[in-house]
N, CA, C and O atoms as a Tripos MOL2 file, in Angstrom:
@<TRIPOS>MOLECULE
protein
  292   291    73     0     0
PROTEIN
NO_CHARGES

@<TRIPOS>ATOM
      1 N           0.8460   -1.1760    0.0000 N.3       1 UNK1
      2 CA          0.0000    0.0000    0.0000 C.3       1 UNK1
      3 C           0.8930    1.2410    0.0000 C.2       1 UNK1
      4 O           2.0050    1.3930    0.5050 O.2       1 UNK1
      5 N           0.2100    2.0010   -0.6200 N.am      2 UNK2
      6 CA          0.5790    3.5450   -0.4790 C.3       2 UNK2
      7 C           1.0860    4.0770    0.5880 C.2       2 UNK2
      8 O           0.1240    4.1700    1.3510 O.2       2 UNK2
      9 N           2.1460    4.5470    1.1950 N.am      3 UNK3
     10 CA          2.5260    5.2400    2.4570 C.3       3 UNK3
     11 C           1.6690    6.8240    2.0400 C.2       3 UNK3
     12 O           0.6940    7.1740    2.7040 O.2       3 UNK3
     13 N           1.9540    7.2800    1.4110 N.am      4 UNK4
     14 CA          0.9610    8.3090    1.1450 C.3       4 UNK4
     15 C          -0.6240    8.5300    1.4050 C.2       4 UNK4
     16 O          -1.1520    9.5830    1.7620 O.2       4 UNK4
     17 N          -1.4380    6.9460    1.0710 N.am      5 UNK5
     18 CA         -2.6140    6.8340    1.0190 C.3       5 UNK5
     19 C          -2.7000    6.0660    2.3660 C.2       5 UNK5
     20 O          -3.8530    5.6630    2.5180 O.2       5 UNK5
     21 N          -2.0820    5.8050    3.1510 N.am      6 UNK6
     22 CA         -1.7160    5.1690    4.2600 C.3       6 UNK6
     23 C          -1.8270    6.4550    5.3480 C.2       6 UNK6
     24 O          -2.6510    6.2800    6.2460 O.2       6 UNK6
     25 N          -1.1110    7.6770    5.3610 N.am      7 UNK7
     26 CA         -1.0330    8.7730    5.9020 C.3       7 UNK7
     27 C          -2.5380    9.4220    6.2280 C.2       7 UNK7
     28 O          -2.9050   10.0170    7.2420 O.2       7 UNK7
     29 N          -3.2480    9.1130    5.0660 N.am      8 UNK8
     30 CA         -4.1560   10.1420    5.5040 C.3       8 UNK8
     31 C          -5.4540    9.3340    5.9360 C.2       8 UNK8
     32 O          -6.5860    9.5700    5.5140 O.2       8 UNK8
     33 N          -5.0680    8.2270    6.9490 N.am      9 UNK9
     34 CA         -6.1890    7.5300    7.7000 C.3       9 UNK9
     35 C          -6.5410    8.4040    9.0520 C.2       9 UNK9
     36 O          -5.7350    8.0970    9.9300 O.2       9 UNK9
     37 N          -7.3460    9.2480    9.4350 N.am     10 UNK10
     38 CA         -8.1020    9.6490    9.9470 C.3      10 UNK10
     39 C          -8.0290   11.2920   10.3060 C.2      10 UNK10
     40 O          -8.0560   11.9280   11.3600 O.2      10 UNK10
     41 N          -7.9320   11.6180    9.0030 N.am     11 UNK11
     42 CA         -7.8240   13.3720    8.2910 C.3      11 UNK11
     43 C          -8.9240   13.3460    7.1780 C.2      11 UNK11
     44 O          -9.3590   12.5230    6.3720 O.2      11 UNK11
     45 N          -9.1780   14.7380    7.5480 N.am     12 UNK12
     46 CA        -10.3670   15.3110    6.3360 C.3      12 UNK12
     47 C          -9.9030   15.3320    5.2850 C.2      12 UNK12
     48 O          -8.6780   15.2900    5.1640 O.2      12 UNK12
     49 N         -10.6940   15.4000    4.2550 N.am     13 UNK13
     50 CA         -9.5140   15.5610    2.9950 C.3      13 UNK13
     51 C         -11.1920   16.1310    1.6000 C.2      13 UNK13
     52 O         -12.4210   16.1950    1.5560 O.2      13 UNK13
     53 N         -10.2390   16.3240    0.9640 N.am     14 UNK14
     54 CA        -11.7390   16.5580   -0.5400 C.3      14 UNK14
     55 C         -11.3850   15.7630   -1.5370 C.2      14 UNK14
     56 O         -10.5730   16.2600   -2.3170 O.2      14 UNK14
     57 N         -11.7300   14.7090   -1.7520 N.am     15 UNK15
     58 CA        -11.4460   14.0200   -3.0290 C.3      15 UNK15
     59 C         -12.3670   14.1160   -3.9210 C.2      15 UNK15
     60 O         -13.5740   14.3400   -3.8260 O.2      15 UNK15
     61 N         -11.4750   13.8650   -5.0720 N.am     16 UNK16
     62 CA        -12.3070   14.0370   -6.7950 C.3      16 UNK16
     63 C         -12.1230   12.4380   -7.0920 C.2      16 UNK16
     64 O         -11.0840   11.8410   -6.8110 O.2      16 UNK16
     65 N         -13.0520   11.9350   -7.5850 N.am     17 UNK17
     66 CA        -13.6150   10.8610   -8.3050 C.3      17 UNK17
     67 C         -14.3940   11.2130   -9.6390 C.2      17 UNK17
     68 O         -15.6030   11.0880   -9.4450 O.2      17 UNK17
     69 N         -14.1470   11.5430  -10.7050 N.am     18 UNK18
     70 CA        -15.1910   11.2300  -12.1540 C.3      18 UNK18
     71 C         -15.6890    9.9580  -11.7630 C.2      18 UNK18
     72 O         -16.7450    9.7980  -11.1500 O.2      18 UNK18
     73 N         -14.8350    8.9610  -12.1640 N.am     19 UNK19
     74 CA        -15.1690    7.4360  -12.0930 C.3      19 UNK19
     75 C         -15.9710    6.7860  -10.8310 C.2      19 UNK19
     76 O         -17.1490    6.4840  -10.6400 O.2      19 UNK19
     77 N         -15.0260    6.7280  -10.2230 N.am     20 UNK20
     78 CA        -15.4670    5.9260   -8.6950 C.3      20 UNK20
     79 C         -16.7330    6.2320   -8.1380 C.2      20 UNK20
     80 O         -17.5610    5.3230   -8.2100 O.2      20 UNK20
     81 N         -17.0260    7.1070   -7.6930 N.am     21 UNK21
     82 CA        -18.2220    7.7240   -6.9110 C.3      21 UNK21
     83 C         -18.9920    8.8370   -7.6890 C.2      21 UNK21
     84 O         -18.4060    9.6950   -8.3480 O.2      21 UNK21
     85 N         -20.3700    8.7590   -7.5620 N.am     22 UNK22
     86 CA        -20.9060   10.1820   -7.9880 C.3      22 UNK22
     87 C         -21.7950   10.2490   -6.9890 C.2      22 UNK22
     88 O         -22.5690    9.3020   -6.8440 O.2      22 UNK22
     89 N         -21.8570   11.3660   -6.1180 N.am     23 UNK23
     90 CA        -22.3680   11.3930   -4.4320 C.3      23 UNK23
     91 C         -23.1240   12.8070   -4.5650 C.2      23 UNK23
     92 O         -22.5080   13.8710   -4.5170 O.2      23 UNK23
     93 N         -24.5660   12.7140   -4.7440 N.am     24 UNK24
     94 CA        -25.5380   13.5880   -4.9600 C.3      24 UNK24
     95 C         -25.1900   14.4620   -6.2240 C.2      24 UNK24
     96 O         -25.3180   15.6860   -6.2450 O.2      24 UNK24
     97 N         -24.8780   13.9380   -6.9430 N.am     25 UNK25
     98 CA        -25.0720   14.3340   -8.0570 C.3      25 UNK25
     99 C         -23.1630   15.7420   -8.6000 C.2      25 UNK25
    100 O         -22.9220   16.5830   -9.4670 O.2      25 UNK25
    101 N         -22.1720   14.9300   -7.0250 N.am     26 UNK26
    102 CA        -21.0220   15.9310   -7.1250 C.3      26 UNK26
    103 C         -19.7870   14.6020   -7.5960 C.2      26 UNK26
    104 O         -20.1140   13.4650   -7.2540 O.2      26 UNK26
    105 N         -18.5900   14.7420   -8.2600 N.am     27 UNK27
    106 CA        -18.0520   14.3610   -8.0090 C.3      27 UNK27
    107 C         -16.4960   14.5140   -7.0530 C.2      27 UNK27
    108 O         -15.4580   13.8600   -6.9550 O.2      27 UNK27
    109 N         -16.9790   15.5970   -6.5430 N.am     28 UNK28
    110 CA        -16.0780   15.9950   -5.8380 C.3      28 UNK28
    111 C         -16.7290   15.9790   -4.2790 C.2      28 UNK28
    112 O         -17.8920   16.3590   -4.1420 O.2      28 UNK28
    113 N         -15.9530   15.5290   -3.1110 N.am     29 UNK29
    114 CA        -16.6570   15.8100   -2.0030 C.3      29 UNK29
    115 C         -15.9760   15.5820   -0.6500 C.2      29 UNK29
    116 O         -15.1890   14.6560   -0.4510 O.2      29 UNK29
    117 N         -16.3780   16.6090    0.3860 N.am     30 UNK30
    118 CA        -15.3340   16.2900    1.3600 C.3      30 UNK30
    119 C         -15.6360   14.9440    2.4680 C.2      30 UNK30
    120 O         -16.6700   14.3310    2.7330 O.2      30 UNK30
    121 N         -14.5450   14.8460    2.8460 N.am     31 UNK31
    122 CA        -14.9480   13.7840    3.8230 C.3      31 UNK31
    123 C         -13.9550   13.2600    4.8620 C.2      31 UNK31
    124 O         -12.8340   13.7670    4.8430 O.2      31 UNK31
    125 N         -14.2230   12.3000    5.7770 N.am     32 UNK32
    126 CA        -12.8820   11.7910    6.4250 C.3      32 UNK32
    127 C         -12.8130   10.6850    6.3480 C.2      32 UNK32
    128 O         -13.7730    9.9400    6.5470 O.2      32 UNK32
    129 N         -11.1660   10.1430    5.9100 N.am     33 UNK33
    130 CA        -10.8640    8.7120    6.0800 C.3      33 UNK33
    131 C         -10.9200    7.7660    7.0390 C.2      33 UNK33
    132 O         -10.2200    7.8250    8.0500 O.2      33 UNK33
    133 N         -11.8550    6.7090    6.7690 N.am     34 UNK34
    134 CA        -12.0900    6.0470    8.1730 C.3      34 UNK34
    135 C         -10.4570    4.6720    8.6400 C.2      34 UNK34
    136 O         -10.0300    4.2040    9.6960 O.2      34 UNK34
    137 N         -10.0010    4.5030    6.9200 N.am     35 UNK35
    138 CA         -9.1460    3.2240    7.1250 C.3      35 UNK35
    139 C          -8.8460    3.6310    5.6150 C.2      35 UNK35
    140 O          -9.2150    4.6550    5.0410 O.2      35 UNK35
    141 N          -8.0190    2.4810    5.0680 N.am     36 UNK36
    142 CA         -7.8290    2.1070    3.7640 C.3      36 UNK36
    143 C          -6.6410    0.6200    3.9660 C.2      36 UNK36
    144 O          -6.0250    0.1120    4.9030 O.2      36 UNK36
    145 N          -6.8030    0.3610    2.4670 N.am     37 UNK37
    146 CA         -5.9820   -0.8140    1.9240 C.3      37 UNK37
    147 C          -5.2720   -0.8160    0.8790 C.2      37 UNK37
    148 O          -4.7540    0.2870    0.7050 O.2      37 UNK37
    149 N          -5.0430   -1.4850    0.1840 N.am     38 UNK38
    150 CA         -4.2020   -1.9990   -0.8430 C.3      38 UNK38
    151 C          -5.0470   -1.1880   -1.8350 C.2      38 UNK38
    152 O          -4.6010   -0.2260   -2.4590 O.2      38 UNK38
    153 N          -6.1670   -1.6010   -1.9220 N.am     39 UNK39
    154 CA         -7.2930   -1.5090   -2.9600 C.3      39 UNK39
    155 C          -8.5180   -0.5680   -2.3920 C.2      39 UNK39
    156 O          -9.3180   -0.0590   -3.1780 O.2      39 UNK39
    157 N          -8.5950   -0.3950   -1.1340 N.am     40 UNK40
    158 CA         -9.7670    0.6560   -1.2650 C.3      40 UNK40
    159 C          -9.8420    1.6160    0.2780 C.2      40 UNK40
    160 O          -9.1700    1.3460    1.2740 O.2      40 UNK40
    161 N         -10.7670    2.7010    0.1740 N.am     41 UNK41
    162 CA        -10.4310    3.5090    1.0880 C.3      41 UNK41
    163 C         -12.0890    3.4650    1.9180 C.2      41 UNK41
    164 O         -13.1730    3.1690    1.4130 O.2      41 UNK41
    165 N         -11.8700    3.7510    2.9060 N.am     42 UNK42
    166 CA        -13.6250    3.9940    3.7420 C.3      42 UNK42
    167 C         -13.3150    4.9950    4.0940 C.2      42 UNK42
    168 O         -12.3520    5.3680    4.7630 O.2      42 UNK42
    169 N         -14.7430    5.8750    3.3250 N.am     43 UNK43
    170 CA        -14.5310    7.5120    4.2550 C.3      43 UNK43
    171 C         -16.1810    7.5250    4.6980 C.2      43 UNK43
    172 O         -17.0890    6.8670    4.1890 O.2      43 UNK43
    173 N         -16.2480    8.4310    5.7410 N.am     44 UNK44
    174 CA        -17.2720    9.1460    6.0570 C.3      44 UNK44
    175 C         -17.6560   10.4290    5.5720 C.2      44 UNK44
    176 O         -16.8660   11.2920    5.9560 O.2      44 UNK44
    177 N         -18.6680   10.9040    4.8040 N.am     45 UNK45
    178 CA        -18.7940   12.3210    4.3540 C.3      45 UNK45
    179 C         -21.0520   12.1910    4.9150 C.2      45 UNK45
    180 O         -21.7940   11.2080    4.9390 O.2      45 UNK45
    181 N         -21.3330   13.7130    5.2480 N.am     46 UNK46
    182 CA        -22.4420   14.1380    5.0160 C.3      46 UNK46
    183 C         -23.4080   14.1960    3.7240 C.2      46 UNK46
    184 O         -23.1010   14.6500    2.6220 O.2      46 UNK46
    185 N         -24.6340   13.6400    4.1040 N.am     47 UNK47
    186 CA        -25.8110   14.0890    2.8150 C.3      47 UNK47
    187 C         -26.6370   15.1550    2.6740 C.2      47 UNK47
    188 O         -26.3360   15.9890    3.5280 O.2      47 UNK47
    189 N         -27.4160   15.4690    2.0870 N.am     48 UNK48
    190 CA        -27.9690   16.4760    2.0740 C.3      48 UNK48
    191 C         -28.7300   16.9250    3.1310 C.2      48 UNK48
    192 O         -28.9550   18.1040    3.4030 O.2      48 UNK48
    193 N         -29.2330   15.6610    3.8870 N.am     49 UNK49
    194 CA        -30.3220   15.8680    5.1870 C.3      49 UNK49
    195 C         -28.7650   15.8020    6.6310 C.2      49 UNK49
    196 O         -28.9410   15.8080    7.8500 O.2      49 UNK49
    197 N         -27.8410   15.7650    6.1310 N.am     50 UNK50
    198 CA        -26.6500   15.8000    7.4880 C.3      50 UNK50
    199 C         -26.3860   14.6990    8.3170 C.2      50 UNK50
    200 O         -25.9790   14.5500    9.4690 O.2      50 UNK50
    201 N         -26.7270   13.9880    7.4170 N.am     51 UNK51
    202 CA        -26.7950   12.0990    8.0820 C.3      51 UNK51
    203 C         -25.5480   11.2720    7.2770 C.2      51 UNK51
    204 O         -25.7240   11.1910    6.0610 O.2      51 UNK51
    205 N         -24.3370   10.6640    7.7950 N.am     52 UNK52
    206 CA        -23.2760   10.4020    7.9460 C.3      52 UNK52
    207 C         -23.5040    9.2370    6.9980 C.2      52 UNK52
    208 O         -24.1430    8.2610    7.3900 O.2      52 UNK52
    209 N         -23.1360    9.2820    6.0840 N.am     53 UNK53
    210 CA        -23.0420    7.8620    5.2120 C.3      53 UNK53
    211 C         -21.6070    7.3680    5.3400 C.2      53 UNK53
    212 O         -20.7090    8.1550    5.6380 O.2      53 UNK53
    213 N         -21.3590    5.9640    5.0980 N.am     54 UNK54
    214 CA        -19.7470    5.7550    5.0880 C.3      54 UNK54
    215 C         -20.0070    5.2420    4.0230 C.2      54 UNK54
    216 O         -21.0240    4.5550    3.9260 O.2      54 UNK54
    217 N         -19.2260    5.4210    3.0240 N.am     55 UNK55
    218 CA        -18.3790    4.5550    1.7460 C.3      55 UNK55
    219 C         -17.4120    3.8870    1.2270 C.2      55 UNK55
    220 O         -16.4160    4.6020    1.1120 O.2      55 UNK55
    221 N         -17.1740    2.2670    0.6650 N.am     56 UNK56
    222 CA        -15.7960    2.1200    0.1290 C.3      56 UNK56
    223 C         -15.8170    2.5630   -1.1870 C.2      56 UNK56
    224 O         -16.8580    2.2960   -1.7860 O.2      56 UNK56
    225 N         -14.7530    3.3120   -1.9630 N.am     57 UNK57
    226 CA        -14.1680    3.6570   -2.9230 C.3      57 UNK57
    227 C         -12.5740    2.6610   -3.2630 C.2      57 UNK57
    228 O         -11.8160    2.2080   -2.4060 O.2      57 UNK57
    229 N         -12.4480    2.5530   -4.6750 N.am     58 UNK58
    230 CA        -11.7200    2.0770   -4.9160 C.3      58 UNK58
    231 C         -10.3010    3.1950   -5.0980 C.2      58 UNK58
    232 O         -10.4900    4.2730   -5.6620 O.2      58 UNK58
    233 N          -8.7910    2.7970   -4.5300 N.am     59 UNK59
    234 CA         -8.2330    3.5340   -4.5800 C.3      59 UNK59
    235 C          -7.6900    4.0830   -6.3050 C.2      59 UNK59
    236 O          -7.2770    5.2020   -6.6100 O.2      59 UNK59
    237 N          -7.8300    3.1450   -7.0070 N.am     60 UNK60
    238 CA         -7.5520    3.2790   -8.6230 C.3      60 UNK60
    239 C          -8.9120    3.9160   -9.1090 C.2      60 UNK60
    240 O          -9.1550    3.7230  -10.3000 O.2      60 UNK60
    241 N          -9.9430    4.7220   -8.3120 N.am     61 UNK61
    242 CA        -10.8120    5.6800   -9.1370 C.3      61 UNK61
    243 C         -10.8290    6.8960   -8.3750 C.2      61 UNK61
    244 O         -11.7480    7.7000   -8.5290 O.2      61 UNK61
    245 N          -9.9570    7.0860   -7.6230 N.am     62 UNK62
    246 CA         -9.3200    8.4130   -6.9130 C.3      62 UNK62
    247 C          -8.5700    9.6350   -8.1100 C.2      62 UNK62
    248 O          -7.3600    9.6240   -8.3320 O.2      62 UNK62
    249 N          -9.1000   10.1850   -8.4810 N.am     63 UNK63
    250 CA         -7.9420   11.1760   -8.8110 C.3      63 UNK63
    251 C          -7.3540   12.4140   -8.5040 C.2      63 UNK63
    252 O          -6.4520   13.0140   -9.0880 O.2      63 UNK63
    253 N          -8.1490   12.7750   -7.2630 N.am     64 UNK64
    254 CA         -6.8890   13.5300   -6.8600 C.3      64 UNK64
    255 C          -7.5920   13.7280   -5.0580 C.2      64 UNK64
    256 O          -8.7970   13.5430   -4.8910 O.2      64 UNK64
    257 N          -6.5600   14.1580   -3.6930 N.am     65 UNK65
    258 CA         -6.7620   14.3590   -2.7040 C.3      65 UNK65
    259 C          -6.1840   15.7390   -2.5510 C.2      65 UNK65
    260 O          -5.2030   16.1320   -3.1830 O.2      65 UNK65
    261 N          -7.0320   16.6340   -1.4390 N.am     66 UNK66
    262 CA         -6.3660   17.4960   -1.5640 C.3      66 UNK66
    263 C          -7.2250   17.3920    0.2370 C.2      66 UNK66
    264 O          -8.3510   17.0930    0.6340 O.2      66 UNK66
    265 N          -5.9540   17.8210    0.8750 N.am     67 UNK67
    266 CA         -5.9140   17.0740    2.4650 C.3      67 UNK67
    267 C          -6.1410   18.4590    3.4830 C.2      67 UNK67
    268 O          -5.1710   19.1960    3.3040 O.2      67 UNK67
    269 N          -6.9800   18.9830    4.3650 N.am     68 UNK68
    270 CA         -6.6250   19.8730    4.9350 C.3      68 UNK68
    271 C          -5.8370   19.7450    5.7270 C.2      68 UNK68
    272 O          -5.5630   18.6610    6.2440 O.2      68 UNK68
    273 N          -5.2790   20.8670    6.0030 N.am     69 UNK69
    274 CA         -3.9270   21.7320    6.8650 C.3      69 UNK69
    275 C          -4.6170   22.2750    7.8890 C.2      69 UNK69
    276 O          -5.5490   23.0570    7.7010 O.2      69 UNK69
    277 N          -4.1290   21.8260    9.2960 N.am     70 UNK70
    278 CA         -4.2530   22.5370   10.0690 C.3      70 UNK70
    279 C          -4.0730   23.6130   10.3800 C.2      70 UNK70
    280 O          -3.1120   23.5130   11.1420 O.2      70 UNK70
    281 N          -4.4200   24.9590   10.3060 N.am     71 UNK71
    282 CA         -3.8520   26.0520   10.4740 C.3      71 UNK71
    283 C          -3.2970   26.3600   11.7110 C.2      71 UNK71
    284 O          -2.4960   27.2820   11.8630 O.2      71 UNK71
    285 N          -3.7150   25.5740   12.6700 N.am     72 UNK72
    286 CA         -2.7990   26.3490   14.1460 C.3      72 UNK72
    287 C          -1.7130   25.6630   14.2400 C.2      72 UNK72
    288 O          -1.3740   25.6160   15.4220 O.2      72 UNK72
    289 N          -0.8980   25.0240   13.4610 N.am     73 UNK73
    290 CA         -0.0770   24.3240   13.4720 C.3      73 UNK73
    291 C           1.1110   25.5370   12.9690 C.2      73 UNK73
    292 O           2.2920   25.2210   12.8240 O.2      73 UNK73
@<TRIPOS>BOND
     1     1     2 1
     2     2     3 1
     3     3     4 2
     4     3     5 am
     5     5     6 1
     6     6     7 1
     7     7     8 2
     8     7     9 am
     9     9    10 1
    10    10    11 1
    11    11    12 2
    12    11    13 am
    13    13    14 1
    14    14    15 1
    15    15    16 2
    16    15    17 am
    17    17    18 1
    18    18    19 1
    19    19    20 2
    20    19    21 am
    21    21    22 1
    22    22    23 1
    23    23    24 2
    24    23    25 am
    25    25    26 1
    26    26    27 1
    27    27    28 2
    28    27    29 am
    29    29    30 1
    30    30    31 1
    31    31    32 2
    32    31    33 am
    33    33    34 1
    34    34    35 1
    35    35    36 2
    36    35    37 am
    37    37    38 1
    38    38    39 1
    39    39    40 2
    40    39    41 am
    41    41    42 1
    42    42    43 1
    43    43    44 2
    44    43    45 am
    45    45    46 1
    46    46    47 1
    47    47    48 2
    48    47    49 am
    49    49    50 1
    50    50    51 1
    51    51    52 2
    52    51    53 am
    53    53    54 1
    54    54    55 1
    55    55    56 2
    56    55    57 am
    57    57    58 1
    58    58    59 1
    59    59    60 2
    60    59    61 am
    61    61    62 1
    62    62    63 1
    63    63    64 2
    64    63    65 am
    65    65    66 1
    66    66    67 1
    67    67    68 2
    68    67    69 am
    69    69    70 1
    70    70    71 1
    71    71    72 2
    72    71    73 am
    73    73    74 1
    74    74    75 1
    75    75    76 2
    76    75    77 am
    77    77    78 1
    78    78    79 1
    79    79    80 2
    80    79    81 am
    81    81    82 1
    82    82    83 1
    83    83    84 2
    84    83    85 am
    85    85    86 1
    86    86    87 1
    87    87    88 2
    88    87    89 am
    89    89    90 1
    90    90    91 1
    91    91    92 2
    92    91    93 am
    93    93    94 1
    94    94    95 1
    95    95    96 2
    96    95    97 am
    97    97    98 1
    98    98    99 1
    99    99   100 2
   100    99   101 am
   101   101   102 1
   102   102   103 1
   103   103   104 2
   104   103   105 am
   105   105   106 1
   106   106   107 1
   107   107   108 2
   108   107   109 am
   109   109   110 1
   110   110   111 1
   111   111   112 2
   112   111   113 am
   113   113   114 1
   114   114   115 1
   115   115   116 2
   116   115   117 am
   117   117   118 1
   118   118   119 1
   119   119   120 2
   120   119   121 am
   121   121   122 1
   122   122   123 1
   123   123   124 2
   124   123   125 am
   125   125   126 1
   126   126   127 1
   127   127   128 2
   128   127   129 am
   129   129   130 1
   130   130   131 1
   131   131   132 2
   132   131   133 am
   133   133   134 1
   134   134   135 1
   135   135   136 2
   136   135   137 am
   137   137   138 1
   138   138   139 1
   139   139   140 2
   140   139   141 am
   141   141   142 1
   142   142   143 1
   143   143   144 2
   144   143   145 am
   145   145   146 1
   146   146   147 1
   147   147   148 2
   148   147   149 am
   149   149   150 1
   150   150   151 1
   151   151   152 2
   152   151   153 am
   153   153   154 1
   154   154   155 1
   155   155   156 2
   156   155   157 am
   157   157   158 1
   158   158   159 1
   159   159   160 2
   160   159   161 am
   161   161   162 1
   162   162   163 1
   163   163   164 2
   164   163   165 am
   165   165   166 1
   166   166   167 1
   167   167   168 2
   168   167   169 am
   169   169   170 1
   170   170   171 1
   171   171   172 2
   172   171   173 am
   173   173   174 1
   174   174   175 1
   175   175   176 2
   176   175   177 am
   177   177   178 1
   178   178   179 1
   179   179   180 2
   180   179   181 am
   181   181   182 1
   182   182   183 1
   183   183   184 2
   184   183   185 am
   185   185   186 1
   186   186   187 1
   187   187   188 2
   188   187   189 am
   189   189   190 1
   190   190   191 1
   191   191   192 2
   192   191   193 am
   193   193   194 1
   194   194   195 1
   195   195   196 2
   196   195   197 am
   197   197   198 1
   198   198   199 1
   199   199   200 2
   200   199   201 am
   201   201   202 1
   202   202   203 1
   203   203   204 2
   204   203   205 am
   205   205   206 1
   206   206   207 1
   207   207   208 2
   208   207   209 am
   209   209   210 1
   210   210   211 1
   211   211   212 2
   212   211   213 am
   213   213   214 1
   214   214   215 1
   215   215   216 2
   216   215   217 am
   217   217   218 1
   218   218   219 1
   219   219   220 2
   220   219   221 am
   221   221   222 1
   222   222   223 1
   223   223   224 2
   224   223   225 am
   225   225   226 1
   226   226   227 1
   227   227   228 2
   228   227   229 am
   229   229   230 1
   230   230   231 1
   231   231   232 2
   232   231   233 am
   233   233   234 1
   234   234   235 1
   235   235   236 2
   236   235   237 am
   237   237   238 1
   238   238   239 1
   239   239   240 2
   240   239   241 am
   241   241   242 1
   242   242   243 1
   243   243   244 2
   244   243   245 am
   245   245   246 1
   246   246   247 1
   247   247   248 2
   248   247   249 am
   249   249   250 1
   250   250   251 1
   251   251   252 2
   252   251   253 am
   253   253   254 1
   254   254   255 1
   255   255   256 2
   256   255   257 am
   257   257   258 1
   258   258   259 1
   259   259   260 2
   260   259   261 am
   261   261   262 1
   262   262   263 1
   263   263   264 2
   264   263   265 am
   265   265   266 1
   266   266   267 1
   267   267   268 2
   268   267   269 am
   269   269   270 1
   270   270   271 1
   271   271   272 2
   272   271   273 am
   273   273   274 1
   274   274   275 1
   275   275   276 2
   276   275   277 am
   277   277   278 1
   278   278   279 1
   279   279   280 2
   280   279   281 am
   281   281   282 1
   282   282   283 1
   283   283   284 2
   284   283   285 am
   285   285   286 1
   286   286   287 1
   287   287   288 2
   288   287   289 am
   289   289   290 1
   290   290   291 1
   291   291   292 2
@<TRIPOS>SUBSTRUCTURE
     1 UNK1         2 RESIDUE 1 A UNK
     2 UNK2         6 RESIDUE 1 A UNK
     3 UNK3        10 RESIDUE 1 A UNK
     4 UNK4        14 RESIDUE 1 A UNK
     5 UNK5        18 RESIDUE 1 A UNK
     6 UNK6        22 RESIDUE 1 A UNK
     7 UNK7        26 RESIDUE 1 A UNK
     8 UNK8        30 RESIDUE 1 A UNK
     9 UNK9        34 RESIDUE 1 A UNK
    10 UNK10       38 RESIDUE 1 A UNK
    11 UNK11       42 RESIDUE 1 A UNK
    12 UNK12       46 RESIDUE 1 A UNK
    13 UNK13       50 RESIDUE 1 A UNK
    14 UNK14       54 RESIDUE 1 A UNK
    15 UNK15       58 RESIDUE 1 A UNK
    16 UNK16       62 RESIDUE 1 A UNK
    17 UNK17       66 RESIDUE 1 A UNK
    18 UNK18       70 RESIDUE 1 A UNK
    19 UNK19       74 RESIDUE 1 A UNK
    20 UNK20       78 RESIDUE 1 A UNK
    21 UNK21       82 RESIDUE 1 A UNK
    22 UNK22       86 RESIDUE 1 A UNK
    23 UNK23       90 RESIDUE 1 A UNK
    24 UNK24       94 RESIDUE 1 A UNK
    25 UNK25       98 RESIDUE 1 A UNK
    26 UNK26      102 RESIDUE 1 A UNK
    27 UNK27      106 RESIDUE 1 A UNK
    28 UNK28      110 RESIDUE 1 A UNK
    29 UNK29      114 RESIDUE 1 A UNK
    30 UNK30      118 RESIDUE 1 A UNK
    31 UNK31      122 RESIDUE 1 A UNK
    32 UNK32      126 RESIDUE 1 A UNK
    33 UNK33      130 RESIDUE 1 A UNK
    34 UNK34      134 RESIDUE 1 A UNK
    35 UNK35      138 RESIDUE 1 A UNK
    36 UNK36      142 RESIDUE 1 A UNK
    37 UNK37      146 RESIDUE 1 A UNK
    38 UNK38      150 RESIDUE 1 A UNK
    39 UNK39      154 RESIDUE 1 A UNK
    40 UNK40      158 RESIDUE 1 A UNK
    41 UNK41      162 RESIDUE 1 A UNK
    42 UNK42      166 RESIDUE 1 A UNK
    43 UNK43      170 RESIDUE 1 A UNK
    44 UNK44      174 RESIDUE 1 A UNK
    45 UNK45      178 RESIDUE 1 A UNK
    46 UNK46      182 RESIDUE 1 A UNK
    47 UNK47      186 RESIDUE 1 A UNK
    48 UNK48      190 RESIDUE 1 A UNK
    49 UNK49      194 RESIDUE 1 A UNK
    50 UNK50      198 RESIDUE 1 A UNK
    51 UNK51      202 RESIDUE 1 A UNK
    52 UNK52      206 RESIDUE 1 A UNK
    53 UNK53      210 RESIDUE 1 A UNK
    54 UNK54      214 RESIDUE 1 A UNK
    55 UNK55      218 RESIDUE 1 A UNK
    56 UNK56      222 RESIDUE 1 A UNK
    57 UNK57      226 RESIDUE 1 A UNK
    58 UNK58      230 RESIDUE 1 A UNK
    59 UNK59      234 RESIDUE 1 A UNK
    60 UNK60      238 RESIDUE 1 A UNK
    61 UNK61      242 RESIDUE 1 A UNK
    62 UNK62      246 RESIDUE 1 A UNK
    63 UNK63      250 RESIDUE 1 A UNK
    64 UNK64      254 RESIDUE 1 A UNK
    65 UNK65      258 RESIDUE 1 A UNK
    66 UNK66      262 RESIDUE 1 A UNK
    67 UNK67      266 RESIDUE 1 A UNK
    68 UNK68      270 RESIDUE 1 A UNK
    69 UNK69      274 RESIDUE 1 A UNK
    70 UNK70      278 RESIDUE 1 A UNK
    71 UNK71      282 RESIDUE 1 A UNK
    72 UNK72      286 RESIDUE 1 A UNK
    73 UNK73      290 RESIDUE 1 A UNK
């Protein structure tokens, strides 16, 4: 596995999926990593009514993470 995709087990992050996921109609969406593997990631993100769905995504329909930064750091 990814040491990279390994890192960001239990950080917010916004990932883009075209492929993998289309999640109310976005393919972009924020969320937090619950775990991941070799092959796929579990995040938690909000729906429209604010009720916590979890999802696996495959890590080969990821295309891009973009991770928040803590600012008081």
């Amino acid at each position: 596995m990814s040491k990279l995709i390994e890192e960001l087990v239990g950080r917010d992050c916004k990932i883009s999926s075209e492929k993998g996921i289309n999640f109310a109609g976005k393919t972009e969406f924020e969320c937090h990593v619950m775990d991941c593997d070799e092959e796929w990631l579990k995040i938690s993100l909000k729906d429209k009514k604010n009720q916590e769905i979890v999802k696996m995504i495959r890590v080969e329909d990821v295309d891009e993470i973009e991770v928040k930064v803590d600012q008081s750091l």
